[in-house]
N, C-alpha and C positions, 0 to 999 in steps of 0.2 A: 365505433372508433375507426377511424379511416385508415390511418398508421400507427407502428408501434415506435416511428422515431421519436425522441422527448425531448425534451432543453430542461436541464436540470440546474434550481438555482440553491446555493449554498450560502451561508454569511453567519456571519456573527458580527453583535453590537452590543452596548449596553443596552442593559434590559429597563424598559418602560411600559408604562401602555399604550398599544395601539399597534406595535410593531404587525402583527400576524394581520388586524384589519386592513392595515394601509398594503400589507405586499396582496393580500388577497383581492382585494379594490383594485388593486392596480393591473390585475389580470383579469379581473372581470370586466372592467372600463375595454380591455380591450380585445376580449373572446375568449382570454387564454381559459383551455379546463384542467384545472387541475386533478389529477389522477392519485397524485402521491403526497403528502405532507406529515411533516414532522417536527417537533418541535422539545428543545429542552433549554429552563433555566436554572443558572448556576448560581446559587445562592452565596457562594462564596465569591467569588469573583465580580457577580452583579453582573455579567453577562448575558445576552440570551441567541441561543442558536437553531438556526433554522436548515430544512429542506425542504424542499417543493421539485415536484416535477410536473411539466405542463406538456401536450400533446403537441405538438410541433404545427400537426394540419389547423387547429383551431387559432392560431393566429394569423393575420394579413401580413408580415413584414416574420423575415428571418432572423437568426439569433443575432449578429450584427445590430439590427438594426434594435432592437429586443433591448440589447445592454446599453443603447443609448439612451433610449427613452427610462428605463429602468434605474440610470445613475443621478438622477435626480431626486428619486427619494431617497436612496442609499445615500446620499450627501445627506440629506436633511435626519440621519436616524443615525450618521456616524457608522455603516456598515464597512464591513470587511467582507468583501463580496466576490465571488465566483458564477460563472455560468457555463457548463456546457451541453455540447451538442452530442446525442446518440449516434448521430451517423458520424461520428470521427472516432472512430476507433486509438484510445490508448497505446503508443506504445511501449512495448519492453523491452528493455536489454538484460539480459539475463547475465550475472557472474557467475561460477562455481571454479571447485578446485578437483578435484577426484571423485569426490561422492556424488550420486547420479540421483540419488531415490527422488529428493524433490524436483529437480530438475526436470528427471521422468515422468512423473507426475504431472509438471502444469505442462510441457506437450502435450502429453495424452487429454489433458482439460483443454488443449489448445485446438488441437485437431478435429477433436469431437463435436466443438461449438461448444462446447460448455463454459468455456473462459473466452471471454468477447474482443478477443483485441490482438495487437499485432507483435510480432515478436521479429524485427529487424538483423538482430545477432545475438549470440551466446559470447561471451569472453572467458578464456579460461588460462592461468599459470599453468596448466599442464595440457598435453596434448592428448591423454586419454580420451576424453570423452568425442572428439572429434567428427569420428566418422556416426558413431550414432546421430550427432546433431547435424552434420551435413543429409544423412539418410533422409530428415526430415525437411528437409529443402531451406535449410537454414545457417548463413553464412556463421562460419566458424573462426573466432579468432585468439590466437595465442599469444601471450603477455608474457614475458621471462619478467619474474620478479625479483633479479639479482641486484640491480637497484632501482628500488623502491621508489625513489623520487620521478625517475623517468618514467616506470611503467603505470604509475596512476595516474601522469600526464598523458600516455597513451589513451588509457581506459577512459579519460575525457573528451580525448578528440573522439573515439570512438562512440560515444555516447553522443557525441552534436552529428557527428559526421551521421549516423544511422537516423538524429532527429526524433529519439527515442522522449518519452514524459517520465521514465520510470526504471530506477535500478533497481534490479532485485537479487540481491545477496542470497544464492540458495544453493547455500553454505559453502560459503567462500573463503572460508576458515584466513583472510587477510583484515588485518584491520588498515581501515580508510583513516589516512592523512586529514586533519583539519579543516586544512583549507577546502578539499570536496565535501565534504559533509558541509558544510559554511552554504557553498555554490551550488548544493540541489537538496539545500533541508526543505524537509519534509514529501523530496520525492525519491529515496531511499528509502527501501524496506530489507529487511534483516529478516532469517529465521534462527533462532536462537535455541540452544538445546539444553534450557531447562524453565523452571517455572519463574523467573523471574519476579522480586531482584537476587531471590538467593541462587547462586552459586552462576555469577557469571564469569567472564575470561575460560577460559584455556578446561578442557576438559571435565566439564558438570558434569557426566554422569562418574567420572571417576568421586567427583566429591562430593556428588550424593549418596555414592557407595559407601565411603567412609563416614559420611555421617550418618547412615543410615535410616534413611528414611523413608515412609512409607508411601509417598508420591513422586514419582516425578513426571515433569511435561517439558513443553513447548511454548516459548512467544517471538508470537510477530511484533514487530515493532519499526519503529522511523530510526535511522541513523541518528547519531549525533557524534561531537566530536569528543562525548566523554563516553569509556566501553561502554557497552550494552545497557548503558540509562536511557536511552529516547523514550518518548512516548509508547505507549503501549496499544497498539489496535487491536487484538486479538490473544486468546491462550488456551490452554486444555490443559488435562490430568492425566495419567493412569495409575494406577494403583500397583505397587510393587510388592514383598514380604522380603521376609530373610534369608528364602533361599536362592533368591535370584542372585546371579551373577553379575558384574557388569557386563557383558557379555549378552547378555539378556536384554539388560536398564537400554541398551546401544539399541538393540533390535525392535523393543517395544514403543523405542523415542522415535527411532524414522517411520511408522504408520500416522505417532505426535504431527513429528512435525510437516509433513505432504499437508495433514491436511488442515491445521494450521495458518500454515502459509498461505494456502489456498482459500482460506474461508477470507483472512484477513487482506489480501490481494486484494480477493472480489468486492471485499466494501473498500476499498482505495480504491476501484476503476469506476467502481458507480456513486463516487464522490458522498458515500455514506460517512467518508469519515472528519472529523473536525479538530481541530488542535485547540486545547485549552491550555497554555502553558505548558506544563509535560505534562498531562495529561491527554485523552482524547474523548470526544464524545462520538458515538459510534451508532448512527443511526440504522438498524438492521429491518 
């Protein structure tokens, strides 16, 4: 293999026969090798969803030219189609409010290489975290959210202006106005602190305290403009008893949710994920 850059193609269609023959044909007609494929049909919906990734050097023409030739079939199968490119790196805007753990977290995944992509600005209603996110050479900005309707129109220019692909709420304890979630569904991700759908709004582990229960977790998820119902990309567990405190449920939830977040991140940047209605299918 000469490169590890890829062009990775994503779709969904209704599901028939021949779908996988014809994308596969259509990259052997023309060099492409495929490295990575994946595939799942949804019996309930009659859907069928695809992933492929192809080596970038094994083609004569670039992803441009790639998606042109390629939307000819995609017409004829009725596809809902994506392609991108490995060497353009994602980028992110990061929200938070006071809590830093996950925050901390995808730096530290950021800097090390291990999360692949760019992080243009952090936004924050508070000025706390500030100088730590500048430390990491990364423009810092502050949002007063005493009314609400201007500073979310902020948080939008700021999201074009930086040119960002992707917000990521990590834990921004504000909930999004409508009409944003409307204007970047499905590139909004949420980390939410508990196992979802039980006990979402306003303070889960207080209400898994009181109901007592012997799990709680973390989901990642896509925004939407109804609370904490989007799709679901990712979740986890731990297991609690009766002597825990909340105080504990708090403690044992931000190891949940770092890496949560983070797992469920890295299948949104390598376009593993796919939206089935509120659902997702999550090719790992």
């Amino acid at each position: 293999m000469k490169s590890s850059r890829r062009y990775t193609l994503t779709l969904s269609c209704p599901d028939r026969v021949g779908i996988v023959a014809a994308v596969s044909n259509f990259f052997a007609q023309h060099g492409g090798w495929i490295v990575e494929a994946s595939y799942h049909a949804d019996t309930n919906t009659g859907k069928f969803f695809m992933r492929q990734e192809v080596l970038a050097d094994s083609l004569t023409f670039d992803a441009t030219v790639l998606g042109k030739k390629f939307a000819q079939l995609a017409q004829e199968f009725v596809m809902d189609w994506q392609l991108s490119d490995s060497a353009h790196k994602k980028r992110l805007a990061i929200l938070v409010s006071k809590q830093d753990h996950c925050l901390n977290d995808l730096l530290h995944r950021w800097r090390s290489g291990e999360l692949d992509v760019e992080i243009p600005c952090v936004i924050s209603n508070h000025e706390d975290l500030r100088s730590f996110v500048e430390w990491h050479g990364i423009p810092f900005h502050y949002v007063e959210m005493k009314d609400k309707q201007k500073a979310f129109v902020k948080i939008a220019e700021l999201f074009e202006q930086h040119k960002a692909d992707i917000l990521v709420l990590a834990r921004f304890m504000q909930i999004l106005p409508a009409d944003l979630c409307r204007r970047y569904a499905g590139r909004v991700i949420n980390i939410h602190h508990s196992f979802l759908p039980s006990f979402a709004g306003a303070k889960p582990y207080h209400q898994a305290f009181e109901r007592g229960v012997k799990l709680i977790g973390a989901t990642c998820h896509y925004v939407t403009e109804v609370l904490d119902d989007g799709p679901i990309i990712e979740q986890d567990t731990v297991r609690i008893d009766h002597g825990d405190s909340v105080e504990d449920m708090v403690r044992y939830g931000r190891d949940i949710e770092k890496t949560v977040l983070a797992r469920g991140l890295r299948y949104h940047i390598e376009d593993r994920v796919l939206l089935c209605g509120n659902k997702t299918v999550v090719f790992k």
